[in-house]
C-alpha positions in Angstrom: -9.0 -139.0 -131.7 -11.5 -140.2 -129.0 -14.3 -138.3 -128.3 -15.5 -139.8 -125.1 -12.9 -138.1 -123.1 -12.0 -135.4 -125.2 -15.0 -133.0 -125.6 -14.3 -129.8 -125.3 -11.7 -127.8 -127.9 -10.4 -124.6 -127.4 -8.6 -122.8 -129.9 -5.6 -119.8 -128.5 -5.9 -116.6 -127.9 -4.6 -114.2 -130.3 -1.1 -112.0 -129.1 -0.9 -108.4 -127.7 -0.1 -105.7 -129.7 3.0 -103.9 -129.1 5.1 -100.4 -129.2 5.6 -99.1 -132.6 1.8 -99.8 -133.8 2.4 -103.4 -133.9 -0.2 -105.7 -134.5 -0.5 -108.5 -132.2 0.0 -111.6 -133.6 -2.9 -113.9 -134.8 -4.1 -117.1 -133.1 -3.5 -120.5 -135.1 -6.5 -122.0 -136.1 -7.8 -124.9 -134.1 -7.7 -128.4 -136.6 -10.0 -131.8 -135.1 -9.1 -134.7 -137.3 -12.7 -136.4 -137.6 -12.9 -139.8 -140.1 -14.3 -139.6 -143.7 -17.6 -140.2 -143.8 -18.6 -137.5 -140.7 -21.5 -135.2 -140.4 -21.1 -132.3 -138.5 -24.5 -131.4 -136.9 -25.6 -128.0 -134.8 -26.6 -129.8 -131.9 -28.8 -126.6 -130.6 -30.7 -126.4 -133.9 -30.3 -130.2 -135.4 -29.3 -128.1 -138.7 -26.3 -130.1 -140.8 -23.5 -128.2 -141.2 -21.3 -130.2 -143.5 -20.7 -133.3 -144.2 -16.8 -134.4 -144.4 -16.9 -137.4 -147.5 -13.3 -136.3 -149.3 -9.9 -137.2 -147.9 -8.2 -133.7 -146.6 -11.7 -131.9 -146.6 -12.0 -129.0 -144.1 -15.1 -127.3 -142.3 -15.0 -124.1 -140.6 -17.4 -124.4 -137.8 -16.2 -121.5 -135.6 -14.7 -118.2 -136.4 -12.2 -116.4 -134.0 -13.1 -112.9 -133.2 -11.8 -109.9 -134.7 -8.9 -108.3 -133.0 -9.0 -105.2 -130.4 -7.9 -101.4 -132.1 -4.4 -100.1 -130.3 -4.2 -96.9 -128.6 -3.0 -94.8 -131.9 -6.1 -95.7 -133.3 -7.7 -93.2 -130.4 -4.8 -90.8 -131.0 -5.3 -86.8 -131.7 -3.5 -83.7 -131.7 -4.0 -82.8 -128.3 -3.2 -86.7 -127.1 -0.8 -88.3 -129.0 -0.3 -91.2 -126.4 -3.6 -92.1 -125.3 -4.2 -94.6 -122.5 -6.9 -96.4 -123.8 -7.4 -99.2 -126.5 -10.4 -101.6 -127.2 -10.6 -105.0 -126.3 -10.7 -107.3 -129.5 -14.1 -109.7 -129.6 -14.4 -113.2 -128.5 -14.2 -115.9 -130.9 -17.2 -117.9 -131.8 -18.7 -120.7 -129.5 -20.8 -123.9 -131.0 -21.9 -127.0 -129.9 -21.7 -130.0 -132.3 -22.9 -133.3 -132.2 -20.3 -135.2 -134.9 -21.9 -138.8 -136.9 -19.8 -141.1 -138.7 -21.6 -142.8 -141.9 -19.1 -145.8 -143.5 -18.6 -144.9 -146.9 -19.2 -147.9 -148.7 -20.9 -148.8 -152.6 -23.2 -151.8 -151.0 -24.2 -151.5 -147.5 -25.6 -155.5 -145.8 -29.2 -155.2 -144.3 -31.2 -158.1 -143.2 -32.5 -159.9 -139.4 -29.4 -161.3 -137.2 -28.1 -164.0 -138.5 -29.7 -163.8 -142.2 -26.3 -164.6 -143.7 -24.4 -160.9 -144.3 -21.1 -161.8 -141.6 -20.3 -165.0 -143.7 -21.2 -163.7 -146.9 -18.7 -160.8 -146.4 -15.9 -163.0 -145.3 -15.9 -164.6 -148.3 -16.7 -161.9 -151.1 -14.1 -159.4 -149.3 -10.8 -160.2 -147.3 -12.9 -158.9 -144.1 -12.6 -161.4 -141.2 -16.3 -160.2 -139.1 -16.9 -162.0 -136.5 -19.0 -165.0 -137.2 -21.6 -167.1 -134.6 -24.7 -169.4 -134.0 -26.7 -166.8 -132.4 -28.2 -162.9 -133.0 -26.7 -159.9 -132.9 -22.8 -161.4 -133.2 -22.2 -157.8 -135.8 -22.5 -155.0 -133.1 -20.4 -152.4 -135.2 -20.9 -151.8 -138.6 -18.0 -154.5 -140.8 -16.3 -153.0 -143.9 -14.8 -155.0 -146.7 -13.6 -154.5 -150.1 -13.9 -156.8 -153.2 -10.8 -156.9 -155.4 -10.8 -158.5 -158.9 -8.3 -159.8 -161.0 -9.3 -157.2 -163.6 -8.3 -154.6 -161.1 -11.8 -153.1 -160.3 -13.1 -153.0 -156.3 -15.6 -151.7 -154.4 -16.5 -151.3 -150.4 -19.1 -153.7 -149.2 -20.9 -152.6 -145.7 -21.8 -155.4 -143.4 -24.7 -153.7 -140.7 -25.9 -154.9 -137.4 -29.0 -156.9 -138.1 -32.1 -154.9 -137.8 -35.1 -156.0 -135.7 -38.7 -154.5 -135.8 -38.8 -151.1 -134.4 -35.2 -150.5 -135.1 -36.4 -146.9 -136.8 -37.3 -146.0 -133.2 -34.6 -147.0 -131.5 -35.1 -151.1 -131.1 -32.0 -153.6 -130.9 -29.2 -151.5 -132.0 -32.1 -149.4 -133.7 -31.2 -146.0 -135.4 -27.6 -145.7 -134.6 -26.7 -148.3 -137.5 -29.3 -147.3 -140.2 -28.0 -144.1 -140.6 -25.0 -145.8 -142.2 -27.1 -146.9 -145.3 -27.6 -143.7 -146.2 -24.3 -143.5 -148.1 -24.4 -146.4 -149.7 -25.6 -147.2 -153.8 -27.0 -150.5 -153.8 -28.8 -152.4 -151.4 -28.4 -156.0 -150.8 -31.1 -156.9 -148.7 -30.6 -160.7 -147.2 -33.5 -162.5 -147.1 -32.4 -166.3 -144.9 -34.5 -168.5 -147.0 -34.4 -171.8 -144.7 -37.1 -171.2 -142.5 -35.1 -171.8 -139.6 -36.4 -170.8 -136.3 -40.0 -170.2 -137.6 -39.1 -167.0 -139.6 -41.2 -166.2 -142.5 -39.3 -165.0 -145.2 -41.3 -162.9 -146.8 -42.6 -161.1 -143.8 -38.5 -161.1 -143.2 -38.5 -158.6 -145.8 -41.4 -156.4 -145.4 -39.9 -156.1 -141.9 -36.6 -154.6 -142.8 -38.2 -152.5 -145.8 -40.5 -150.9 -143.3 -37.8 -150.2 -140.8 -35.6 -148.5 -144.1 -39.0 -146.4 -145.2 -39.6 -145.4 -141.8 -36.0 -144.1 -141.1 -35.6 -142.0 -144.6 -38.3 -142.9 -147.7 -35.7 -142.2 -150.0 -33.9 -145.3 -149.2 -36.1 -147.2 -150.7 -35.9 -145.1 -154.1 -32.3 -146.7 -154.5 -31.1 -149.9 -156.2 -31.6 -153.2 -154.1 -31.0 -156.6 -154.5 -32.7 -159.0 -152.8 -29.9 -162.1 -151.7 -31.7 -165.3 -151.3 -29.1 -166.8 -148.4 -28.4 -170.5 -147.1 -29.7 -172.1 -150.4 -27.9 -175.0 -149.4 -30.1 -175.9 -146.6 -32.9 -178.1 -147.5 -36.5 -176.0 -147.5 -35.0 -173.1 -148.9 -35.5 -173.9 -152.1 -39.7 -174.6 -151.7 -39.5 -171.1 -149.4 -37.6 -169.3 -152.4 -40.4 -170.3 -154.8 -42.9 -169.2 -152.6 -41.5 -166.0 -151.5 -41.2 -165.1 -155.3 -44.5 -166.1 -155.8 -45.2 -163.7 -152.6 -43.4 -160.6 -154.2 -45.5 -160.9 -157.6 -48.9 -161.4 -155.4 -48.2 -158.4 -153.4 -47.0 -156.2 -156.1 -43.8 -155.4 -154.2 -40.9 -153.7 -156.4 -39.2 -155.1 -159.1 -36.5 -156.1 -157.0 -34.4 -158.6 -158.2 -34.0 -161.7 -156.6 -30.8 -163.7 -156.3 -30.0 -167.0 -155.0 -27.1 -167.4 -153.0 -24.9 -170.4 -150.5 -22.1 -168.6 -149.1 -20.9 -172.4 -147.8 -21.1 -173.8 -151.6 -21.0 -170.3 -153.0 -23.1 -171.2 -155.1 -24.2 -167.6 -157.0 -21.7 -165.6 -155.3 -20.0 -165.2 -158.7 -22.7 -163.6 -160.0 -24.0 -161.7 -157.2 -20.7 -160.1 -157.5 -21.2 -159.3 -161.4 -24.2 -157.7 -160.8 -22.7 -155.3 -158.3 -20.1 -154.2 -160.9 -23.0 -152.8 -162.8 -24.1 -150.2 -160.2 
């Protein structure tokens, strides 16, 4: 269903009652398909009112109101018939404001163009859309790996972050909230040193922008994904970024070295991920 043109619901009115003390008949309840993965938020008081994760989940949000009393409820002796009855009570009114997280196992963080497009496309049969320049993922790329042994799981490719993406920057907060779902981390570090980026100040970056959205994220599993090891100062920058990590005293994150042209380590990036 599409929300942008489609924002009000309205669910119908209960039926009249009739002769012969009949009850009227009930309104059918009001059904929005939303996607898996939705948060439904009081958009008055910013409380969560559910959250939607299981396939053929439902969420009452807003109860009708309870049907009007008939005119033999107001019926005596002396006036068997009266001409009166009560109104029944309006149903229940609420604004929402409704956000999709992807349900994925590993969600993809990094800066544009650290590597997490290509390496999707060839760890999953996803086909993102894949360029020389920033910001090519602008909606958040799901993919799933399949192995012969029949075991899988949903890989997340995110828009790259950028600094200040917490509050608001680049495609900012929109497309962090989607990590929140996930159960690893593979944080792409591009080792090559291409357009003057530092690696290691690459990844205090992105780690700040995840601490400063929700400190919790940080609390759960991530690998760091040494990308474009084919390229020929990554390996001098990997060694010194490792060498960064242990100076700094940053989390016992593990580091793994990866080419997603020679896929070189892809093998065992993806071994590792069956053990979360």
């Amino acid at each position: 269903m599409d929300f942008r043109y489609h924002r009000k619901f309205k669910a119908p009115a209960g039926g009249n009652g009739a002769n012969k003390s009949m009850t009227g008949r009930s309104a059918e309840n009001l059904v929005v398909p939303v996607p898996e993965g939705t948060t439904v938020i009081n958009e008055v008081t910013g409380e969560v009112v559910g959250d939607l994760t299981e396939p053929d989940q439902e969420l009452v949000v807003a109860k009708g109101g309870r049907g009007g009393r008939g005119n033999i409820h107001f019926a005596s002796a002396k006036n068997p018939a009266p001409e009166i009855a009560e109104n029944g009570e309006p149903g229940e009114e609420v604004s929402l404001k409704l956000e999709l997280k992807v349900l994925a196992d590993v969600g993809l963080v990094g800066f544009p163009s650290a590597g997490k497009s290509t390496l999707l496309s060839v760890i999953t049969s996803a086909k993102p859309k894949i360029a020389g320049y920033h910001f090519t993922t602008l909606v958040p790329n799901l993919g799933m790996v399949r192995l012969n042994d029949g075991r899988d799981f949903a890989v997340a490719d995110l828009p790259g972050l950028v600094e200040g993406a917490s509050e608001g920057v680049g495609l900012g907060i929109q497309f962090l909230r989607h990590v929140e779902r996930t159960r690893v981390i593979l944080h792409l570090v591009d080792m090559s040193g291409e357009e003057g980026r530092d690696p290691f100040e690459d990844y205090l970056a992105i780690n700040k922008e995840l601490e400063a959205y929700d400190e919790a994220i940080l609390e759960r599993p991530q690998i760091i994904v040494a990308t474009k090891m084919d390229l020929p100062n990554s390996a001098d920058n990997l060694a010194e970024f490792k060498q960064q990590l242990a100076d700094n005293e940053q989390r016992n994150f593990e580091v793994l070295p990866i080419s997603s042209v020679t896929h070189d380590g892809l093998q065992e990036l993806v071994q590792k991920l069956l053990t979360y």
